[in-house]
C-alpha positions in Angstrom: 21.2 99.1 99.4 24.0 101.6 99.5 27.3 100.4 100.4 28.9 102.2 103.6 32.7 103.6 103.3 35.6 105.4 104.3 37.9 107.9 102.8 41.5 108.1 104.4 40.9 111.9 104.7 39.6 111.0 108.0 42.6 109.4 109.1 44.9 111.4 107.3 47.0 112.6 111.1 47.4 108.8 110.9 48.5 108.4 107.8 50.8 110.8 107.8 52.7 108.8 110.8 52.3 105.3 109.5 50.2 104.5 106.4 50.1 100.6 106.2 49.8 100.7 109.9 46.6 102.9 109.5 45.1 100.5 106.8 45.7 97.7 108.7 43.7 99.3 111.8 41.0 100.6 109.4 40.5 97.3 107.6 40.7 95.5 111.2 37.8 98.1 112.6 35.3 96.4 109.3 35.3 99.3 106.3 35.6 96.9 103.4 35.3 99.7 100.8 37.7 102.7 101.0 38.4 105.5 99.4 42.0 106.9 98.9 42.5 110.5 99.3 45.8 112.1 97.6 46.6 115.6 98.5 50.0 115.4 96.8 48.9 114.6 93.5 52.1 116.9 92.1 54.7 114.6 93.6 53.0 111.4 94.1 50.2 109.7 91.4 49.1 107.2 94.1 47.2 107.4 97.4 49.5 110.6 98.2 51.9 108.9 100.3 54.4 107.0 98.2 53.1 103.7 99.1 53.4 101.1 96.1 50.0 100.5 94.5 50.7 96.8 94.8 51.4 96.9 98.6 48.5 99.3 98.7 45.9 96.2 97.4 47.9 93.6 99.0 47.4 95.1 102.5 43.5 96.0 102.2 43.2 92.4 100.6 44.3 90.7 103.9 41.0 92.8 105.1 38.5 91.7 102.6 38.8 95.4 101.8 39.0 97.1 98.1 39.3 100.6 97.0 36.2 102.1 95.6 37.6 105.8 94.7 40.5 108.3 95.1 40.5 111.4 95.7 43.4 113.3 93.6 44.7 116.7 94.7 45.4 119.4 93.1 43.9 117.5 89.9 44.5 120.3 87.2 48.1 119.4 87.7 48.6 115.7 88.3 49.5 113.0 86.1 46.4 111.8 84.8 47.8 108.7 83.1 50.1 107.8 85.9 47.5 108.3 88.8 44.6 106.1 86.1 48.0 103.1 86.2 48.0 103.3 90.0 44.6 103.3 90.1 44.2 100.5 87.9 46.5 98.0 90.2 44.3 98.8 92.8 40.8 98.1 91.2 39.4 101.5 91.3 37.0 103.0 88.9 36.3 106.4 90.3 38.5 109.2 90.1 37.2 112.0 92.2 38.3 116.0 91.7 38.0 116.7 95.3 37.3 121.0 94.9 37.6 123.6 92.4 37.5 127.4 92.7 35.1 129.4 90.6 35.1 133.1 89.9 33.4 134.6 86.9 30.7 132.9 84.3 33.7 132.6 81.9 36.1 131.0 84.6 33.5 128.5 84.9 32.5 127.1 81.4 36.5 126.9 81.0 36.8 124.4 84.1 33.8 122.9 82.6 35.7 121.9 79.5 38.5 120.7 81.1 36.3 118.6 83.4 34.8 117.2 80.2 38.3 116.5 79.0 39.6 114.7 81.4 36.4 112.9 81.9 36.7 111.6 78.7 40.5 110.2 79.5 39.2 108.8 82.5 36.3 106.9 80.6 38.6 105.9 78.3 40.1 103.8 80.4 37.1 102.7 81.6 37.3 104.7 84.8 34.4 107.6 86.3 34.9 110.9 86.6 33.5 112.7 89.7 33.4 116.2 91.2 33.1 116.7 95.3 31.2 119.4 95.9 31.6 122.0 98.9 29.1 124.9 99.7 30.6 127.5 97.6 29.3 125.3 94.0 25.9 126.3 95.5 26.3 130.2 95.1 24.9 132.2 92.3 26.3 133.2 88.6 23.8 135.3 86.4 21.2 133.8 88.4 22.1 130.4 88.5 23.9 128.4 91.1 27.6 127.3 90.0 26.8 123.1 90.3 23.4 123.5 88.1 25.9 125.2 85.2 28.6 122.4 86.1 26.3 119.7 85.6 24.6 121.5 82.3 27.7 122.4 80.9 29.5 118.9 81.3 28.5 115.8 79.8 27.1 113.0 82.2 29.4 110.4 80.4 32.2 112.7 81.4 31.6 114.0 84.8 29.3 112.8 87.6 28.8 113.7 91.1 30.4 113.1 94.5 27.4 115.0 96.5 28.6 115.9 100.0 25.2 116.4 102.0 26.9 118.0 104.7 28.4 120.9 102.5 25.1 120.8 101.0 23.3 121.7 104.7 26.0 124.4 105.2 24.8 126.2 102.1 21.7 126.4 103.5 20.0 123.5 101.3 18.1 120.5 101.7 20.6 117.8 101.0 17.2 115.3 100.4 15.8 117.7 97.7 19.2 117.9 95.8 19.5 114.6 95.8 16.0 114.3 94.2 17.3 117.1 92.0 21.1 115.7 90.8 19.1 111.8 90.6 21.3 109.6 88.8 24.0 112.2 88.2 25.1 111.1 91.5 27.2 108.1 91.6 29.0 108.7 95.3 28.2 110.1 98.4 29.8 111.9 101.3 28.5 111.8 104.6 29.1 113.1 108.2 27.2 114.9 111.0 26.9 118.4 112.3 27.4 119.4 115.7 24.5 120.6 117.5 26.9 122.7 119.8 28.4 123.9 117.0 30.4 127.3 117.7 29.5 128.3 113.8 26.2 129.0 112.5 25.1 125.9 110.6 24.3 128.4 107.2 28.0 129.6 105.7 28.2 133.5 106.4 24.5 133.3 107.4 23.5 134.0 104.2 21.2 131.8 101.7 22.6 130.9 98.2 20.7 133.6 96.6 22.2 136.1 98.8 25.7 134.8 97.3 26.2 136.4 94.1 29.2 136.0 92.6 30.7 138.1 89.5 28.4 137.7 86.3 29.8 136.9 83.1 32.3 139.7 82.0 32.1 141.4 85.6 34.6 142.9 87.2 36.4 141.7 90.6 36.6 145.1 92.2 34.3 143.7 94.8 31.5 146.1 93.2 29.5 143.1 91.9 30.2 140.4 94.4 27.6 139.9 97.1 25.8 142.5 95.5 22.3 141.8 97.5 24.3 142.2 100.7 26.5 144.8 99.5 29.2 143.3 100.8 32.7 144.2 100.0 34.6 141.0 99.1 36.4 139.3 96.1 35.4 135.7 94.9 37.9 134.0 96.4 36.7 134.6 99.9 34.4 131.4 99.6 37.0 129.2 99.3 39.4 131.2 102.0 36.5 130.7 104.8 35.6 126.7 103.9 39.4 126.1 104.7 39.2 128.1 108.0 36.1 126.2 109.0 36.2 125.7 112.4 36.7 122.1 114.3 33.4 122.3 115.9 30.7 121.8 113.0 31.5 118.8 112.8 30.8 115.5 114.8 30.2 111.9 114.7 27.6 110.1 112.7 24.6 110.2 114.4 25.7 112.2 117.4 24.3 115.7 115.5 21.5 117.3 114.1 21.2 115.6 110.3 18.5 113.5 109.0 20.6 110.4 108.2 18.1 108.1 107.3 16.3 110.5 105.2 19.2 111.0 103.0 19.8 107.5 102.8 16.7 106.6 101.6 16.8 109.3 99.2 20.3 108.2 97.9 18.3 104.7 97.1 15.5 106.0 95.5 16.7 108.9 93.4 20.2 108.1 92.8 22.7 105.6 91.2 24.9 106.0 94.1 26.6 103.1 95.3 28.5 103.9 98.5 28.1 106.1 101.3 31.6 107.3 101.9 32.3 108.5 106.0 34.5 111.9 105.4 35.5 112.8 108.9 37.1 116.5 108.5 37.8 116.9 112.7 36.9 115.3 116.0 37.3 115.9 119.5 37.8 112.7 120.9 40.8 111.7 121.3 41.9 110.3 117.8 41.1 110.1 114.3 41.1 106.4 114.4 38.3 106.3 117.5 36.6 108.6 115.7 35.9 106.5 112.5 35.1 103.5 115.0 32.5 105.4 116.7 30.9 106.7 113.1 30.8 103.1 112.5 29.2 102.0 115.2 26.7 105.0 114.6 26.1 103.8 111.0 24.8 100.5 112.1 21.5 102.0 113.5 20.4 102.8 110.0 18.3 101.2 107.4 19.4 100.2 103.7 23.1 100.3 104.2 25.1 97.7 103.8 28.9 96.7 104.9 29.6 94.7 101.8 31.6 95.1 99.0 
């Protein structure tokens, strides 16, 4: 059964105020297997805000609780062998790249050889690689959508996947089928729910994947060949712009939207080698972050093959 988690992402207002105060509270609400998320991966190698690995451990071990993964941000420009040390302290095995932009064909198989790269550090030191996808990886390049030439043009000892079903949804996919599709490429998941009240439409831009054509190999980014089926006037980068400006109503509580939850858990057992289920609240409108993560748990607990160990 697939282990259930948390990433600190979805506490992160808390964080910021008090961090070993927040792992306390999240290791007191039950989630024995967490996973760090470091958005200041320039400046700090750890869990993003300068808490000593040791102290890190030493507070989730008064939980039962252990770090499973970390997400490291930006990751083109951390210290790979400092963040692998803190890393180690903790436990972890799973080093996640948490985004990537992706422009032209070219752009893309160069990313895809640095991913291989530092895949092979972090199995080196006997650690996985993982990418965590969002909706844009599902758009189109020369016919083909950006994750299926990620995952052809990497090397599965090197990179695995993260697979966010939620992200997957928005790009107007069936996150059971990819699952089926990735199979044992996928090693992690993300989970969390969408609204049905939702203010945006649950499709990005309202447009399938096929209707998202980025620049082909040697293209130019006059805006001429981007979107060409919707001849829409835009440069590549607009994908990325929009999924930061997403707006606080997609997204809700486990089990309080519209997603097939135990489908895509059962799928995750069957087709995958995924081992946890990782909650990734991105907003809530109740009246913390902390509540919020309580009630998702609470939620989770009304599905089948899951489990709360680690």
């Amino acid at each position: 059964m697939i282990k259930v988690g948390l990433i600190l992402y979805s506490v992160r207002e808390e964080m910021a105020k008090d961090p070993i105060a927040t792992v306390e509270k999240v290791g007191a609400l039950g989630y024995k297997n967490i996973e760090v998320c470091n958005h200041n991966a320039i400046r700090d190698s750890g869990c993003g805000f300068n808490v000593p690995a040791e102290t890190l451990k030493s507070t989730f071990d008064k939980f039962g609780s252990k770090v499973v993964s970390a997400h490291i941000f930006p990751m083109e420009k951390a210290n790979l062998p400092e963040v692998i040390a803190y890393n180690e302290i903790l436990g972890n095995h799973n080093i996640v790249c948490p985004n990537g932009r992706f422009t032209t064909y070219d752009d893309l198989m160069y990313q895809c050889e640095r991913f291989n790269k530092t895949g092979r550090l972090c199995k080196e030191a006997g650690m996985t690689y993982l990418y965590h996808n969002h909706y844009h990886e599902f758009y189109t390049i020369n016919g083909r959508t950006i994750m299926d030439l990620m995952m052809e043009n990497t090397d599965p000892d090197y990179l695995s996947l993260e697979l966010d079903t939620f992200w997957v949804m928005r790009a107007g996919l069936d996150p059971v089928e990819q699952l089926r599709h990735f199979g044992k490429r996928v090693k992690l998941l993300h989970q969390k729910d969408f609204a049905w009240d939702s203010m945006e439409p649950l499709n990005m831009r309202g447009l399938t994947p096929e209707e998202c054509i980025l620049p082909a190999e040697g293209a130019g980014t006059d805006g001429d060949s981007v979107y060409a089926k919707t001849g829409r006037h835009a440069d590549a980068d607009e994908a990325a712009k929009k999924a930061r400006r997403i707006r606080n109503t997609a997204f809700t509580e486990i089990g309080m939207g519209i997603m097939n939850i135990q489908d895509i858990i059962n799928a995750a057992n069957t087709y995958t080698d995924a081992e946890y289920i990782i909650l990734e609240q991105d907003a809530t409108r109740l009246e913390s972050q902390l509540v919020s993560v309580e009630k998702s748990m609470e939620a989770f607990r009304k599905y089948d093959g899951i489990s709360w160990d680690n």
